[in-house]
C-alpha positions as CSV (number, residue, x, y, z in Angstrom):
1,X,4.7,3.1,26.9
2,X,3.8,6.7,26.4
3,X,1.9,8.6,23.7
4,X,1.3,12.2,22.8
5,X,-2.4,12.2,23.5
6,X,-5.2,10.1,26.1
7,X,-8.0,11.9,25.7
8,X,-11.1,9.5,25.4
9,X,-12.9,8.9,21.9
10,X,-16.3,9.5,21.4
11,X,-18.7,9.7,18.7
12,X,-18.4,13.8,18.0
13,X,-14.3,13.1,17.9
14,X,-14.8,10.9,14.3
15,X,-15.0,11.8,10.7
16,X,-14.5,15.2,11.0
17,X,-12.4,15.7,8.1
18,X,-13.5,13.4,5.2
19,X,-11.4,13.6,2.2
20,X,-13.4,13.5,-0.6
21,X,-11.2,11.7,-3.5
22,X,-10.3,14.2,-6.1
23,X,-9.6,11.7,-8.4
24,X,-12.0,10.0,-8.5
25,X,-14.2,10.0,-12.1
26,X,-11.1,11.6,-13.6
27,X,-7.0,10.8,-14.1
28,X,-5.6,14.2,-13.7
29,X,-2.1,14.4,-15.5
30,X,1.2,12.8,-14.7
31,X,1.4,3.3,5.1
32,X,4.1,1.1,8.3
33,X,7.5,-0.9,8.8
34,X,6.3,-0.5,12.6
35,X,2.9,-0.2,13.3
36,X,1.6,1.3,10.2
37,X,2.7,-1.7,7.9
38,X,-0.1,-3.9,6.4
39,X,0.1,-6.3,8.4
40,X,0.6,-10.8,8.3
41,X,1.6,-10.0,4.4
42,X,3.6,-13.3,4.1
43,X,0.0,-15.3,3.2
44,X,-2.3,-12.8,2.0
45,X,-1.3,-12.5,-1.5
46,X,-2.8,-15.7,-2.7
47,X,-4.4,-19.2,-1.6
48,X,-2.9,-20.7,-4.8
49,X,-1.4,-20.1,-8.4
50,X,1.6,-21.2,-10.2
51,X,4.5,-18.9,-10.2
52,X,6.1,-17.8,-13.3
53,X,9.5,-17.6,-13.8
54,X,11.7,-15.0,-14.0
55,X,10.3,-12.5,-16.8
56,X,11.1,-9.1,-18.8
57,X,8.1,-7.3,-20.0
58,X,8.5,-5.0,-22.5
59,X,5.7,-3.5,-25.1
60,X,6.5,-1.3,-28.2
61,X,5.9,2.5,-27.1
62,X,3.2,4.2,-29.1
63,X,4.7,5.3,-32.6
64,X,1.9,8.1,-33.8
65,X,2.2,11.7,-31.9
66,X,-1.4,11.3,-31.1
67,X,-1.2,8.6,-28.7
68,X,2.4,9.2,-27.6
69,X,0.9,11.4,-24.6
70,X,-2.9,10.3,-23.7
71,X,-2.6,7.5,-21.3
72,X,0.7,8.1,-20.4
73,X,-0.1,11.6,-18.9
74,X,-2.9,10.1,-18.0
75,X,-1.3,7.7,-15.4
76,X,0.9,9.5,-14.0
77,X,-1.1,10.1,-10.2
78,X,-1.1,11.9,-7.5
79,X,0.4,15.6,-9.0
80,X,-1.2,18.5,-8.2
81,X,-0.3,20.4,-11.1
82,X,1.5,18.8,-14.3
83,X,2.8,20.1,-17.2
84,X,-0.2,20.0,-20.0
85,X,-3.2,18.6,-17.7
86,X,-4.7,21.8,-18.0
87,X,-5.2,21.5,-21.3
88,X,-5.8,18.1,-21.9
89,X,-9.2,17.9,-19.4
90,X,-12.6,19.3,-19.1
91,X,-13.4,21.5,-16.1
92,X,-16.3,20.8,-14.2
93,X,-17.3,22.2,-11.1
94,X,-15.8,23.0,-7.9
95,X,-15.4,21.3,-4.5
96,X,-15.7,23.8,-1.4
97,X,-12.5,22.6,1.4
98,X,-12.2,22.6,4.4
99,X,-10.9,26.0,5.0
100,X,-13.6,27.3,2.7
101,X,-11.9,27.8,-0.5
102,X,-12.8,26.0,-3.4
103,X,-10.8,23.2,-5.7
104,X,-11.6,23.1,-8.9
105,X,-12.2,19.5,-10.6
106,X,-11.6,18.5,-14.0
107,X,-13.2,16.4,-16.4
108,X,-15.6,14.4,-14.4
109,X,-16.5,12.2,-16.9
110,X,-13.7,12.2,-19.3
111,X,-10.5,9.7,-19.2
112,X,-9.1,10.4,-22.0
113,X,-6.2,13.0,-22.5
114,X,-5.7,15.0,-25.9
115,X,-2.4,15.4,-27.5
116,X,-0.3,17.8,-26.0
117,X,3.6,18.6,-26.4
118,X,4.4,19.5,-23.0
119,X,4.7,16.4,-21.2
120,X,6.1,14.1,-23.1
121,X,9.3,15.1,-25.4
122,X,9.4,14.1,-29.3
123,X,12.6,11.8,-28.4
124,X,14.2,10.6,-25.6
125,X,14.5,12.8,-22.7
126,X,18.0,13.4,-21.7
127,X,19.6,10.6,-19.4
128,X,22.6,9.7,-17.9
129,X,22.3,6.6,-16.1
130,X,22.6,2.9,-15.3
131,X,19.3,1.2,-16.7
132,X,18.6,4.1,-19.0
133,X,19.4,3.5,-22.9
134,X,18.4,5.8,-25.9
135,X,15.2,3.4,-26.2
136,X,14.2,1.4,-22.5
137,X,14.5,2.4,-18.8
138,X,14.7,-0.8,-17.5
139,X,13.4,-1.3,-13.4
140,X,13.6,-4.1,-11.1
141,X,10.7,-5.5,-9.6
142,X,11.7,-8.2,-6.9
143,X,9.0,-10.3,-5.1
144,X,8.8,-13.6,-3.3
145,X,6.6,-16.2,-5.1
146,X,7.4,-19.7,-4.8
147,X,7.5,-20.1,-1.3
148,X,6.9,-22.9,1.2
149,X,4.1,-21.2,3.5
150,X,2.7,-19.7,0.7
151,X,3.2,-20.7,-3.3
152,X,2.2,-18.0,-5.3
153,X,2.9,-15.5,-2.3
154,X,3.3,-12.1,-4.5
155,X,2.3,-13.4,-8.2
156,X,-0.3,-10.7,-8.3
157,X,2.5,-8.2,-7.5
158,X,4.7,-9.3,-10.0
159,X,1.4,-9.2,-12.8
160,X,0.5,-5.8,-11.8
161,X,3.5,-4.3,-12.2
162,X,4.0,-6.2,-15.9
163,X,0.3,-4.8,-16.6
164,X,1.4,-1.3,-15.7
165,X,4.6,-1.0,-18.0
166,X,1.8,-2.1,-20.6
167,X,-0.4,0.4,-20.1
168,X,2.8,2.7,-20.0
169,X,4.5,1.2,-23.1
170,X,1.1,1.1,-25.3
171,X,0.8,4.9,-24.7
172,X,4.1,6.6,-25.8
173,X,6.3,5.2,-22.8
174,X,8.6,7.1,-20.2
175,X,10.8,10.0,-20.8
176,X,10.4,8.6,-24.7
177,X,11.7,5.1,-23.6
178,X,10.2,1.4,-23.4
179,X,9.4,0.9,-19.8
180,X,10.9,-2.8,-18.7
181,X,10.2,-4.9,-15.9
182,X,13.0,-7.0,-14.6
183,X,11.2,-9.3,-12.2
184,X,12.4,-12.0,-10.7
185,X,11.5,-14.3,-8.1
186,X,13.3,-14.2,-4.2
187,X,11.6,-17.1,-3.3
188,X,11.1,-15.1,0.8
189,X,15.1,-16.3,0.7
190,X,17.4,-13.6,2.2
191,X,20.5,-14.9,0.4
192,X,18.3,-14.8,-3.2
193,X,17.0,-11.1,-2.5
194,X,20.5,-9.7,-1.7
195,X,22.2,-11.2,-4.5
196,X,19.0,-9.9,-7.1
197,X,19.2,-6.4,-5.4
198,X,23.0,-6.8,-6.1
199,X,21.8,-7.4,-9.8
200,X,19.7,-5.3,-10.3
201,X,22.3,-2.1,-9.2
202,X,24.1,-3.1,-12.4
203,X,21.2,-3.2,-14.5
204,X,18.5,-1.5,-13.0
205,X,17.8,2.3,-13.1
206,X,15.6,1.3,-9.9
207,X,13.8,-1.2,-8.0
208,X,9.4,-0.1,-8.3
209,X,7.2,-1.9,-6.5
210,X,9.5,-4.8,-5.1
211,X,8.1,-6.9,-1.8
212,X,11.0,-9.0,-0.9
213,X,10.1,-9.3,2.7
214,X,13.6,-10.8,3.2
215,X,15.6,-8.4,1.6
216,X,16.8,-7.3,5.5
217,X,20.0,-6.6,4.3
218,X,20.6,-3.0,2.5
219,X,24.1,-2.5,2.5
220,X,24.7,-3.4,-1.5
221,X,21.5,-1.4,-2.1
222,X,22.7,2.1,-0.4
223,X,26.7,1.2,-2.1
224,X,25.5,0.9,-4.8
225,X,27.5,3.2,-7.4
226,X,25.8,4.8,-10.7
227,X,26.5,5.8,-13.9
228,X,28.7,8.8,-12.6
229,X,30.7,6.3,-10.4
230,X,29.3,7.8,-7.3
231,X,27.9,5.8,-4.2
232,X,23.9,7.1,-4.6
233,X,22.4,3.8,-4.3
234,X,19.7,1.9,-5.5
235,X,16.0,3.8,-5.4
236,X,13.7,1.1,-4.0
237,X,10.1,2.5,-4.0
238,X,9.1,-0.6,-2.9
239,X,5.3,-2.0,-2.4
240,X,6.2,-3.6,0.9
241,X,9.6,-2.9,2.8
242,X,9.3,-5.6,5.8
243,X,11.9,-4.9,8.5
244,X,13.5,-1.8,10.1
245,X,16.8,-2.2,7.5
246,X,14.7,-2.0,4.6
247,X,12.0,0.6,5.6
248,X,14.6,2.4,7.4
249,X,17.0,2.9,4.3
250,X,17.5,5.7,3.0
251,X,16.8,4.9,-0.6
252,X,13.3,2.9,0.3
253,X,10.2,4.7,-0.1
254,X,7.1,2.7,0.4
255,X,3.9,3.8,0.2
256,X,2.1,1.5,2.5
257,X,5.3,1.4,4.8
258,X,5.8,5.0,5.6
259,X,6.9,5.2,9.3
260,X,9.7,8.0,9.7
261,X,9.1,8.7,13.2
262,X,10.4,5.5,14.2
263,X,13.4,5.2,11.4
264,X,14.7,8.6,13.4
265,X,14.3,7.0,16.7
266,X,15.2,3.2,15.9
267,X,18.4,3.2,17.9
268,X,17.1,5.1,21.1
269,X,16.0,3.2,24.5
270,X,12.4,4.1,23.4
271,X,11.4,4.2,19.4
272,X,8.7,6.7,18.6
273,X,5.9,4.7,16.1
274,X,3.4,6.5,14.3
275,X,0.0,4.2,14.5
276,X,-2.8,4.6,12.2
277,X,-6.1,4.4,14.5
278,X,-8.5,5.2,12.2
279,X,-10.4,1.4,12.9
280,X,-10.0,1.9,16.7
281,X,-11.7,5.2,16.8
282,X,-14.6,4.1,14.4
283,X,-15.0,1.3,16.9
284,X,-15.5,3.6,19.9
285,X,-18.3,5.6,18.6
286,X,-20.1,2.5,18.2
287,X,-21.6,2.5,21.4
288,X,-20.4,-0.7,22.9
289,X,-19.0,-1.9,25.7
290,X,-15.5,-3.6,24.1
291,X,-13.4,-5.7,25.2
292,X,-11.3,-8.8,23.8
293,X,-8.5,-10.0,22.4
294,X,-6.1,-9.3,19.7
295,X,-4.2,-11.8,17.5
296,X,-0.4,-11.3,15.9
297,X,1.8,-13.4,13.3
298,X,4.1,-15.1,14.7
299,X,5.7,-16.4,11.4
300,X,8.0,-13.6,11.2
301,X,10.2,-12.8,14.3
302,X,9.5,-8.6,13.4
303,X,5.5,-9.2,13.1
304,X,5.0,-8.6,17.1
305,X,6.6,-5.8,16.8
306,X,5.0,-4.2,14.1
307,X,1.8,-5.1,15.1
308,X,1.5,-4.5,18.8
309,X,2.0,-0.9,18.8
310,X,-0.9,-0.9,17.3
311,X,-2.9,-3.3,19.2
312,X,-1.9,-1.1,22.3
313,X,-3.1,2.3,20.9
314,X,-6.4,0.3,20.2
315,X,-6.5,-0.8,24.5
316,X,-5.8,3.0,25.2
317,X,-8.8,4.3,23.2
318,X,-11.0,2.2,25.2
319,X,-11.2,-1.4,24.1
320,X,-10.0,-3.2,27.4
321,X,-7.9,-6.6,27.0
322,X,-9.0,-9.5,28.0
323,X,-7.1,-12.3,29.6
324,X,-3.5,-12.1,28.0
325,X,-4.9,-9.4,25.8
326,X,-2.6,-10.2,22.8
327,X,-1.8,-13.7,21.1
328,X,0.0,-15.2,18.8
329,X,-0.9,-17.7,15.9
330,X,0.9,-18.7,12.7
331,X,-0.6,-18.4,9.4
332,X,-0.2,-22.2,8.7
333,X,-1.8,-22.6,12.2
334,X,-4.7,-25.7,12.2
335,X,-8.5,-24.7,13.2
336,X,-7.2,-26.7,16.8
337,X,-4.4,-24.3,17.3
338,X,-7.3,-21.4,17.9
339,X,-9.5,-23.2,20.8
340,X,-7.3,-21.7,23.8
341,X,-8.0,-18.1,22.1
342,X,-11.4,-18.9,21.3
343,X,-11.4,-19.9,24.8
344,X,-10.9,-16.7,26.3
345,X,-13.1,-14.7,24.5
346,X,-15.9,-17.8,26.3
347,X,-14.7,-17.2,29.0
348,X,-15.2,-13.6,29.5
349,X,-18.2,-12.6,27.1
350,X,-15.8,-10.8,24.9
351,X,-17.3,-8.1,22.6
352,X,-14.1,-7.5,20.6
353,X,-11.5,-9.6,18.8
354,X,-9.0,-8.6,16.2
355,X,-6.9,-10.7,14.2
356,X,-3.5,-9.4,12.5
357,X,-2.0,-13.0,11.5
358,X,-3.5,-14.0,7.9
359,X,-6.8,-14.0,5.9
360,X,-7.2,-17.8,6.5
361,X,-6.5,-17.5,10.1
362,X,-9.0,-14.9,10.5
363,X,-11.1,-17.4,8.7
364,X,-10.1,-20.4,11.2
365,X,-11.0,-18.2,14.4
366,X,-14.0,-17.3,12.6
367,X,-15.4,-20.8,12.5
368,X,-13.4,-21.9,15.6
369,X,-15.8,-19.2,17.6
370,X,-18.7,-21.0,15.8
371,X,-18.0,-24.0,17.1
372,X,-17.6,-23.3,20.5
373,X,-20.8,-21.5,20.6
374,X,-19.1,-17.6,21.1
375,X,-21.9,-15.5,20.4
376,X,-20.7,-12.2,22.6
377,X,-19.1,-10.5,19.9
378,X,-19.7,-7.6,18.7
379,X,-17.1,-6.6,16.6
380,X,-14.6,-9.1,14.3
381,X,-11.7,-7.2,13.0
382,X,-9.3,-7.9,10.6
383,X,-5.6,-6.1,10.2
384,X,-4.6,-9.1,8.1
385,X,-5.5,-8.0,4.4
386,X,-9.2,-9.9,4.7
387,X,-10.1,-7.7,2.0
388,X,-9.3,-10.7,-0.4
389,X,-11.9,-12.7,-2.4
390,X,-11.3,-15.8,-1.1
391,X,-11.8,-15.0,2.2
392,X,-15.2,-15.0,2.1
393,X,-15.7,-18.0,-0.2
394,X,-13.8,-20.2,1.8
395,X,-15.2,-18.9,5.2
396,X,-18.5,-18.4,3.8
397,X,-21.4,-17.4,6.6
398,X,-19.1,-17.5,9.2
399,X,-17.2,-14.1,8.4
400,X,-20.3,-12.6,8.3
401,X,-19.8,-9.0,9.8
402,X,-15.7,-9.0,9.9
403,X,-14.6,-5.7,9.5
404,X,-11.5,-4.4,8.0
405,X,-9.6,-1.1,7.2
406,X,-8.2,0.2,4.1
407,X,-5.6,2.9,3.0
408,X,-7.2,2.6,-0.2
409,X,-10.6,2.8,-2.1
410,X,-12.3,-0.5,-1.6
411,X,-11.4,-1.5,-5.5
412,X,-14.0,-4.8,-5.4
413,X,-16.6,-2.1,-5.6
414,X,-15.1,1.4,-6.5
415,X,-12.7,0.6,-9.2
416,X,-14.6,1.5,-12.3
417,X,-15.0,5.4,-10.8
418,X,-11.2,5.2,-10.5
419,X,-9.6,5.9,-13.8
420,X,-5.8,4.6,-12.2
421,X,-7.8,1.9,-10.9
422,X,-10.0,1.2,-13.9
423,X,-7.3,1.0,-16.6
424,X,-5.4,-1.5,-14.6
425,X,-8.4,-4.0,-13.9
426,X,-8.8,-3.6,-17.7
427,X,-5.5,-4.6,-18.8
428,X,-5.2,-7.4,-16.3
429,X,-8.8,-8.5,-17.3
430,X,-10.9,-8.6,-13.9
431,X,-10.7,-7.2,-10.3
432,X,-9.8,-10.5,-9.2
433,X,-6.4,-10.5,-10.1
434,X,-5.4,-7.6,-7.6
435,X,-4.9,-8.0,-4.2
436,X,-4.3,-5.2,-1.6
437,X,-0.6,-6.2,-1.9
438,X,-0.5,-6.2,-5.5
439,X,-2.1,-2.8,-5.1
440,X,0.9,-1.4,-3.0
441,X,3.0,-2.3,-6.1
442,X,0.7,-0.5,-8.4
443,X,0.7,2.4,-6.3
444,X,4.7,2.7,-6.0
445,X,4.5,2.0,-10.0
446,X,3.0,5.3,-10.3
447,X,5.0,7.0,-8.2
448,X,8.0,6.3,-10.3
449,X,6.5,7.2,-12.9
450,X,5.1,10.2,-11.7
451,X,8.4,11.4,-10.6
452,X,10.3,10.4,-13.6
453,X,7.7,12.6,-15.6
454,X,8.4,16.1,-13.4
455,X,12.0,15.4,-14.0
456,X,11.4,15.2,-17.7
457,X,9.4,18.2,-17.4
458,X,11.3,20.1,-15.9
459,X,14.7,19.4,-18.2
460,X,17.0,17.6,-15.3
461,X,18.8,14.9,-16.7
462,X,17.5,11.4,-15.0
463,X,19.4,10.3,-13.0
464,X,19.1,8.0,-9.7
465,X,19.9,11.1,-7.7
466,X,17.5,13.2,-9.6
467,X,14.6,10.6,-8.9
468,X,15.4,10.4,-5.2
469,X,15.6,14.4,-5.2
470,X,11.9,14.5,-6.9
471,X,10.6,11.9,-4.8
472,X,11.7,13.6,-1.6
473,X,10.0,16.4,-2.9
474,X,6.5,14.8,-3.2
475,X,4.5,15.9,-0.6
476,X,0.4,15.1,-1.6
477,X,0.4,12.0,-3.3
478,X,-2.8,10.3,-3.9
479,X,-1.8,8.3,-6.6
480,X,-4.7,9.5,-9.0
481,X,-7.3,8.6,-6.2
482,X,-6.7,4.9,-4.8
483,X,-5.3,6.5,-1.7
484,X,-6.0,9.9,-0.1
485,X,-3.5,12.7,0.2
486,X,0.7,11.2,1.5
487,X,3.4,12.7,2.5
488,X,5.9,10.5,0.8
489,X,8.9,13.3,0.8
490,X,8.7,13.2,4.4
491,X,7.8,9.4,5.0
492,X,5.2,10.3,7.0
493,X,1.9,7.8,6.7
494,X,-1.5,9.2,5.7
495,X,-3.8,9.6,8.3
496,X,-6.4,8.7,5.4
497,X,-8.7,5.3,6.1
498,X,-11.9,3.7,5.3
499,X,-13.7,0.7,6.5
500,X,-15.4,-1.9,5.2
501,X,-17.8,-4.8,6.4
502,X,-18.8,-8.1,5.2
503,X,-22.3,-7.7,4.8
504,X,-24.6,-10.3,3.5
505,X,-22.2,-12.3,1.7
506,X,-19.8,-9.4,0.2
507,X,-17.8,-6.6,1.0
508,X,-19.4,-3.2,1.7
509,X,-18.3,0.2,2.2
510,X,-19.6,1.1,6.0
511,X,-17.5,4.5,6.9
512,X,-17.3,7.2,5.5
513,X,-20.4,6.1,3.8
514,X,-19.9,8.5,1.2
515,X,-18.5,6.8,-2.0
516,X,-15.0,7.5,-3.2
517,X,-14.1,9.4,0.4
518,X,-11.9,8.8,3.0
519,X,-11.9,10.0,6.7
520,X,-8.3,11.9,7.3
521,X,-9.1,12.9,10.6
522,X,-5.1,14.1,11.8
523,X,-6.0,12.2,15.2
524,X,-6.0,8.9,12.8
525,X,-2.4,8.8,13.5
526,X,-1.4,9.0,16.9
527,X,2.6,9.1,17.9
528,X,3.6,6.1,20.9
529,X,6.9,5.7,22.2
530,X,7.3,1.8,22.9
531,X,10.7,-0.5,22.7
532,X,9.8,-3.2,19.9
533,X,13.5,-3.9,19.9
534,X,13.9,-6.1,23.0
């Protein structure tokens, strides 16, 4: 395996670029297949839940001009500049950059936007397209939720994305349409998400949000013809794009699964993966001796390879392996099915161990170390979602201290300084009902949207082509301040992270400590070449 940089990590090499979020008291106008995807997301979405059956949500668009453009320009995220923002929020203040210059931030305090006439048009904006009528732009939101490891898998997806059409609808809509959700359920069934994505090209103006890990095969979604009888495809700005076929396509573009240094290489002797580091570096400027173990899915047959990349960066930086080094458990996996591991770490004092497979897993090992009387640990780290509420009720005191990283603001605690955040916990009624997966859908919601917006803008008739042309173009997404600055255009991951710790019973910010902020240190992402295909 080779990588671009060894240099050794310590605590001066952290944080040195912290990205405050920009975002974050306002809502201004409008991360791996490989090693960068969040990882063991086949069991994180939910412990239980009913799924619901296949639904359409649709809401009456605002009918009065004054509320036909607040919320709706409102949630439009991650734009630098949009049509009317600068006249619909209050300045306050400046932030001094990096380079010294200074960004000015608006309306601090203020959520709301006035009426303008720039953003949104007095009819229907001009379209030409499959999904598009005079009065609905219909979008298809596939996701697997009845499942046999895991009923209920992506429900939360699937009511996130139904809140934010709401939120859209009840606030004057998109491009002067009825934003609706075509969502159905794949049931983590290959067969059932190729024949939906094959549905949803002849009704669909796009898929938003979809996480259909089994949707491996693309070839219906890039044939897909439009309304101009043209072979553009299908946009999938999918939540989660599991697999090299999907993540690879070139209509899929996935926040959280950003990884276009190895879509360029996939086919070579040697792929080069883009790793997100962030949680190994923090580690090193700990000051402690680590070494352990690391623990990978092995549900999926792509999880090792997804995930290992990873682990190894994480051995280079300084944590040393221990025994095998890396293991595999499945997510359905007994407390019984852990003792070898556990074993190890006994065996040689670990101070380290990592767990990628699922939230319950992590909570197994957890109480699997307790019995066996492992008390050399220093750091517990979770790359499997932990960042769940029921993964401290149901392991209680003995998660105490797991740590985990997040792309995102740590929502539990941050969401009501989040406008894009806060209007979505409102309308779905608690912070509960989000997940971190369910987030990734949110986030690719408003990308959509905030793309189908600057085409409006900017007179283009929408079209599929026209969205994939915008989105390619989209270069500093933050998605109003869940996330910190992306690269979508270019498919290139954030190097933005923060961590959190369980602490006393709930989750806690620990780094940067600052809320709201996010350390985007470039050296976060680190470039490995490694064969994951044999």
């Amino acid at each position: 395996m080779n990588r671009t940089r060894s240099d050794a990590i310590g605590p001066e090499d952290i944080g040195r670029r912290t990205h405050r979020v920009r975002s974050a008291r306002r809502w201004r106008g409008s991360r791996r297949f490989a090693a960068t995807l969040l990882p063991a997301v086949l069991l994180v979405a939910a412990c239980s839940s009913d799924a619901d059956k296949d639904a359409s949500t649709t809401a009456a668009p605002a009918t009065t001009a004054a509320t036909a453009t607040t919320a709706a320009t409102a949630t439009t995220a991650g734009s630098d500049t949009t049509a009317g923002s600068e006249d619909t929020a209050t300045t306050e203040g400046t932030e001094t950059s990096e380079a010294g210059g200074t960004e000015t931030t608006a309306g601090t305090e203020t959520t709301e936007v006035t009426e303008t006439t720039d953003t949104v048009p007095a009819g229907p904006a001009p379209a030409d397209e499959i999904g598009i009528t005079d009065t609905e732009i219909h979008v298809a939101m596939l996701a697997d939720v009845v499942t046999a490891v895991n009923p209920g898998l992506f429900k939360k997806s699937i009511d996130v994305i139904n809140a934010w059409a709401e939120i859209v609808n009840e606030n004057g809509g998109l491009a002067g349409r009825t934003v609706v959700v075509d969502s159905v359920d794949t049931k983590l069934d290959p067969n059932e998400s190729r024949n939906q994505a094959i549905n949803a090209c002849s009704n669909d103006f796009a898929m938003v949000g979809s996480e259909a890990l089994l949707l491996l095969d693309m070839s219906d979604v890039e044939a897909c013809v439009d309304a101009q009888g043209k072979a553009t495809g299908l946009p999938n700005l999918a939540g989660l794009a599991f697999g090299p076929d999907q993540a690879c396509s070139p209509l899929t573009y996935a926040v959280s699964s950003l990884q276009g240094t190895y879509c360029a290489t996939r086919t070579e002797p040697e792929q080069t993966i883009t790793v997100q580091t962030g949680d190994a570096r923090y580690f090193q400027t700990l000051g402690l001796d680590l070494h352990g173990i690391w623990i990978y899915n092995s549900d999926i047959a792509t999880a090792k390879a997804t995930q290992l990349p990873t682990f190894e960066e994480a051995s280079i930086l300084g944590t040393k392996k221990d025994g095998d080094g890396f293991y595999a458990s499945s997510g359905s996996a007994p407390q019984s099915a852990l003792t070898p591991i556990v074993q190890v770490l006994k065996r040689n004092d670990s101070t380290f161990a990592q767990n990628g497979s699922t939230p319950p897993n992590m909570v197994l090992f957890r109480k699997e170390a307790e019995l066996q009387g492992v008390d050399s640990v220093k750091v517990w780290n979770c790359s499997a979602n932990c960042y769940v509420d029921y993964f401290i009720e149901t392991g209680g005191s003995s998660v105490e201290g797991t740590y985990q990283m997040l792309p995102t603001v740590p929502f539990f605690d941050e969401y009501e300084e989040v406008p894009a955040l806060k209007v979505l916990v409102d309308k779905l009624g608690g912070v509960d009902k989000i997940d971190s997966n369910a987030l990734a859908t949110y986030v690719n919601a408003l990308l959509f949207q905030d793309a189908v917006e600057k085409i409006v803008a900017s007179g283009t008739v929408l079209t599929r082509q026209a969205l994939l042309d915008q989105i390619a173009a989209t270069h500093d997404f933050d998605a109003g301040g869940i996330l910190g600055p992306t690269d979508v255009g270019n498919r290139s991951g954030s190097p933005c992270m923060m961590m959190v710790q369980v602490v006393d019973g709930t989750w806690k910010r620990v780094f940067p400590e600052e809320p709201y902020a996010f350390d985007c240190t470039p050296e976060n992402l680190v470039q490995i070449k490694l064969n994951t295909n044999g």
